[in-house]
Backbone as numpy.savetxt, mean C-alpha at the origin, in Angstrom:
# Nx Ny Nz CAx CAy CAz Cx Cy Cz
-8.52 7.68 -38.98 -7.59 8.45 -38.17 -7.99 8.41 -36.69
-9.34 8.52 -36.17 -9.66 8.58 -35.00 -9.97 7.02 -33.85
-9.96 6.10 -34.91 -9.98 4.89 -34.87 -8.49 4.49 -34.30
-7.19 4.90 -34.84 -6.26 4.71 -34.46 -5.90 5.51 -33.42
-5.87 6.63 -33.29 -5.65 7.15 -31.91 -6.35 6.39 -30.57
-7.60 5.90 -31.15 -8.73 5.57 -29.97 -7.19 3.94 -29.51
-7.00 3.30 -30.81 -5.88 1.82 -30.25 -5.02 2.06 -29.56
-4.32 3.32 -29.62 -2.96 3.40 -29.37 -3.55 4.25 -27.89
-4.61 5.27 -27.22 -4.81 5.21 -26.38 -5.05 3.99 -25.84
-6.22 2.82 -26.03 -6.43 1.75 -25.21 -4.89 1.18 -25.12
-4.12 0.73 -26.00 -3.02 0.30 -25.74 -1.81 0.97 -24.89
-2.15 1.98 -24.56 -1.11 2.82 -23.64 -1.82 2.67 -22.08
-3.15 2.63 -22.11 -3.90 2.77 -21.08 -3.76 1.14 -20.57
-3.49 -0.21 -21.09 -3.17 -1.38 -20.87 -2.08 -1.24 -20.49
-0.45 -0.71 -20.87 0.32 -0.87 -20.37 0.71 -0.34 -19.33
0.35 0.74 -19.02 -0.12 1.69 -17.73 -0.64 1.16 -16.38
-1.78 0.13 -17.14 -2.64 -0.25 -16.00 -1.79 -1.29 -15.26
-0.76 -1.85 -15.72 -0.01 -3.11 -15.14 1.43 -2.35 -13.90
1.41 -0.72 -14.40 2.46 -0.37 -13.76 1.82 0.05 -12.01
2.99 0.46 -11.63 3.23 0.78 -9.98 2.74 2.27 -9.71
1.57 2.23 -9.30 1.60 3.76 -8.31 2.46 3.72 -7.10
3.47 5.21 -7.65 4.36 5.35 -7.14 3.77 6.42 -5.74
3.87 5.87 -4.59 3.52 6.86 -3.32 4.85 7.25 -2.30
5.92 7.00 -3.57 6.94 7.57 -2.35 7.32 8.77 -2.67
7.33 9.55 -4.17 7.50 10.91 -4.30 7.01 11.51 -3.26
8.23 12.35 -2.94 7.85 13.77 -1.83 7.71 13.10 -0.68
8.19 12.04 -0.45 8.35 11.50 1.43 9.23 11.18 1.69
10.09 11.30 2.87 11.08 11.24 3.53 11.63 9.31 3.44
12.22 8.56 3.46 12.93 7.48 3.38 13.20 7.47 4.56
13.06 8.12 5.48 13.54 7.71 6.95 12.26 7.69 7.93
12.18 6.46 8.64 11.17 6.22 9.75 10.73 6.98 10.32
9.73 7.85 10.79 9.67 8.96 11.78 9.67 8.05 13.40
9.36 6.92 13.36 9.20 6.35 14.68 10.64 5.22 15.09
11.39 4.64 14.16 12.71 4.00 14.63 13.92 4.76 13.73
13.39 5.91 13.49 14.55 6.69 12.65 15.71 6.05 11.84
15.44 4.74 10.83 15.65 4.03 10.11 15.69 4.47 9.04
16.42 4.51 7.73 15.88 4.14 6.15 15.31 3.06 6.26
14.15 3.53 5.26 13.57 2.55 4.63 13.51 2.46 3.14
13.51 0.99 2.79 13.64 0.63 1.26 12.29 0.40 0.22
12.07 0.98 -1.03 10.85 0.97 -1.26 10.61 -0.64 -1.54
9.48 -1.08 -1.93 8.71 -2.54 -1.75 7.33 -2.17 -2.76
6.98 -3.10 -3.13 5.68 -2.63 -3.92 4.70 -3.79 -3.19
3.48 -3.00 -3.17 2.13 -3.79 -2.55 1.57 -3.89 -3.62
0.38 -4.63 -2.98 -1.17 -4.88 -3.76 -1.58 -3.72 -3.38
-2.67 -3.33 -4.35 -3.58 -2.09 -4.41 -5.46 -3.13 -4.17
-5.38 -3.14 -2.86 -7.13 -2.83 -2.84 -8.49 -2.23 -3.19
-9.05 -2.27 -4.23 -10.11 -1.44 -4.57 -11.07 -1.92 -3.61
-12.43 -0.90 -3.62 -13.55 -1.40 -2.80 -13.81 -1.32 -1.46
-14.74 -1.51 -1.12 -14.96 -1.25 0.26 -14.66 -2.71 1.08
-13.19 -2.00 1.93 -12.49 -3.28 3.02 -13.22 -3.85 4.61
-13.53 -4.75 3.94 -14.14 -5.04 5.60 -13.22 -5.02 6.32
-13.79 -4.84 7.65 -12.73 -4.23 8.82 -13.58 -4.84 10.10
-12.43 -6.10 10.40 -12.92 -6.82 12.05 -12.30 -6.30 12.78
-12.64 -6.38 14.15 -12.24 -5.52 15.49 -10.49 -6.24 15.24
-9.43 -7.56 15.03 -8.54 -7.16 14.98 -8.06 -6.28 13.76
-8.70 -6.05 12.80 -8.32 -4.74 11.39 -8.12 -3.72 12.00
-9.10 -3.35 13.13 -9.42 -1.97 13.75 -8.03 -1.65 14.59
-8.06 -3.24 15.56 -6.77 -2.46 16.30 -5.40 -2.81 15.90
-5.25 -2.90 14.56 -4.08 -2.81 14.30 -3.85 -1.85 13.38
-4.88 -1.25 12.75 -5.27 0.24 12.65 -4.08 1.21 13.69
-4.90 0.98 14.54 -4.70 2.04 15.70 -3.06 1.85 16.21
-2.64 0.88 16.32 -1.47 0.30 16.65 -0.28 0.80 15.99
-0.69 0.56 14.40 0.52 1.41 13.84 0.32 2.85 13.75
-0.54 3.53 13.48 -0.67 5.07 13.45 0.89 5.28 14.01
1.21 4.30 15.27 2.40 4.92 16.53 3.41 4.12 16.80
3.15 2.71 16.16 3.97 1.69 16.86 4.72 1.12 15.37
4.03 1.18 14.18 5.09 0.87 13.04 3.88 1.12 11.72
4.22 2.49 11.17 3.27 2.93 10.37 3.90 2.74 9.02
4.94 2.00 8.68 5.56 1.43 7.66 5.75 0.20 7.50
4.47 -0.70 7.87 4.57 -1.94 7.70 3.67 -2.77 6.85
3.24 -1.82 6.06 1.96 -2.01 4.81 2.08 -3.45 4.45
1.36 -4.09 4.26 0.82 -5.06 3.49 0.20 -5.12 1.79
-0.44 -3.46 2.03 -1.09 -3.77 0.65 -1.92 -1.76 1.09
-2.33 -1.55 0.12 -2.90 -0.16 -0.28 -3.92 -0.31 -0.37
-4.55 0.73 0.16 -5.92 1.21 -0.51 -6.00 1.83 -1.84
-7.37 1.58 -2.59 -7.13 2.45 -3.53 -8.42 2.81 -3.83
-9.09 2.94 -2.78 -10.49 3.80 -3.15 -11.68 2.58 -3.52
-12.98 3.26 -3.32 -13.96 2.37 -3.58 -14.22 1.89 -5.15
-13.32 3.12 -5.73 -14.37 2.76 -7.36 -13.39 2.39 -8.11
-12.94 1.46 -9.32 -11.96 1.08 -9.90 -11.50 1.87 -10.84
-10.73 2.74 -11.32 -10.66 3.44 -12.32 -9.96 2.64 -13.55
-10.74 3.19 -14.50 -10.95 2.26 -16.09 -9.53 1.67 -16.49
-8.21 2.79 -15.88 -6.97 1.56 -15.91 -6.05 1.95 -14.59
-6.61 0.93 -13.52 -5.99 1.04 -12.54 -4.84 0.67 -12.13
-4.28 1.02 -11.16 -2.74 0.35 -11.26 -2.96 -1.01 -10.10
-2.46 -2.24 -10.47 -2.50 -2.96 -9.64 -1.67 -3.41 -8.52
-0.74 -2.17 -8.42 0.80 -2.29 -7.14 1.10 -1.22 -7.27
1.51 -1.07 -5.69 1.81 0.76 -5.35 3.31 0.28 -4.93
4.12 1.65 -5.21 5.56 1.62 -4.55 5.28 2.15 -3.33
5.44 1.84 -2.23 5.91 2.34 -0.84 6.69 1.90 -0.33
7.51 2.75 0.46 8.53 2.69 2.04 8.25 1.52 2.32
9.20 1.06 2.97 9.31 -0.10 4.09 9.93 0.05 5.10
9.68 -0.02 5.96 10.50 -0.02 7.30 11.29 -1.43 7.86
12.49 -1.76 7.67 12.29 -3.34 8.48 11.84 -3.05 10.02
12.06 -1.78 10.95 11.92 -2.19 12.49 10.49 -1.94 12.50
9.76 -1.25 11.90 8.10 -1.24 11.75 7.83 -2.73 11.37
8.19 -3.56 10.33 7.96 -4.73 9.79 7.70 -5.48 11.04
9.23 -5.86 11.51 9.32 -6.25 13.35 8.45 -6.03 14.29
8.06 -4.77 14.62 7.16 -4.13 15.25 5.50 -4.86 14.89
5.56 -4.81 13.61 4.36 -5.27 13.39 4.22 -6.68 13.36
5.19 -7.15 13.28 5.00 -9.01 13.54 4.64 -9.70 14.72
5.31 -8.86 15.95 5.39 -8.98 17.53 3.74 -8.62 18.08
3.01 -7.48 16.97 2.01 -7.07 17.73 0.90 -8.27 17.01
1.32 -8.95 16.02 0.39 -9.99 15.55 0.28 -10.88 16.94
1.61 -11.38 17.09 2.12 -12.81 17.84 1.26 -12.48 19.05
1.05 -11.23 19.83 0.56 -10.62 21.71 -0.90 -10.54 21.16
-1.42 -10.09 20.27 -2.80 -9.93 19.88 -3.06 -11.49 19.51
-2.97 -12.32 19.25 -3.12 -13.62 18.83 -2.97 -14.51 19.97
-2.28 -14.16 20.90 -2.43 -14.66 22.30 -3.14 -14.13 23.37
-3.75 -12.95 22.73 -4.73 -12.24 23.93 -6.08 -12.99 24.04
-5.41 -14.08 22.72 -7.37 -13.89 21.95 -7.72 -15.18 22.63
């Protein structure tokens, strides 16, 4: 009896692990910075500790203000949990997207 509960947990906990953490519950769909809808998109989920070069840093800083809906991919903490999700749902912005393409192209020519 306890043998089978233990399968049908691992087997729920496998199909689980393939789904989407969802991070758009309870947030607004509209841009706070080009007052846009935005459409959800699913990323990669990063585990681990992200190295971070001086351009990581300032493009960090860049969107905080200039397009904070232009994710690439999620964090998801240093430690892997036993069934992690491997894609998050988030927002998208297309004029953040924009925003963030333009600040690649001026940072890439500064350099």
């Amino acid at each position: 009896m306890h043998s089978r509960r233990f399968v049908i947990l691992i087997a729920t906990g496998a199909l689980l692990a393939g789904c989407a953490r969802n991070l758009t519950r309870g947030e607004s769909n509209l841009c706070e910075v080009h007052h846009t809808h935005m459409s959800k998109t699913k990323v990669p989920i990063g585990y681990g500790l992200m190295a971070q070069d001086e351009q990581s840093r300032a493009r960090y800083t860049a969107s905080t203000n200039a397009f904070p809906h232009a994710e690439e991919s999620v964090g998801g903490g240093c430690m892997v949990p036993l069934f992690a999700a491997h894609r998050a749902l988030i927002y998208s912005c297309p004029s953040c997207q924009t925003a963030r393409e333009q600040w690649e192209r001026e940072y890439d020519t500064k350099r």
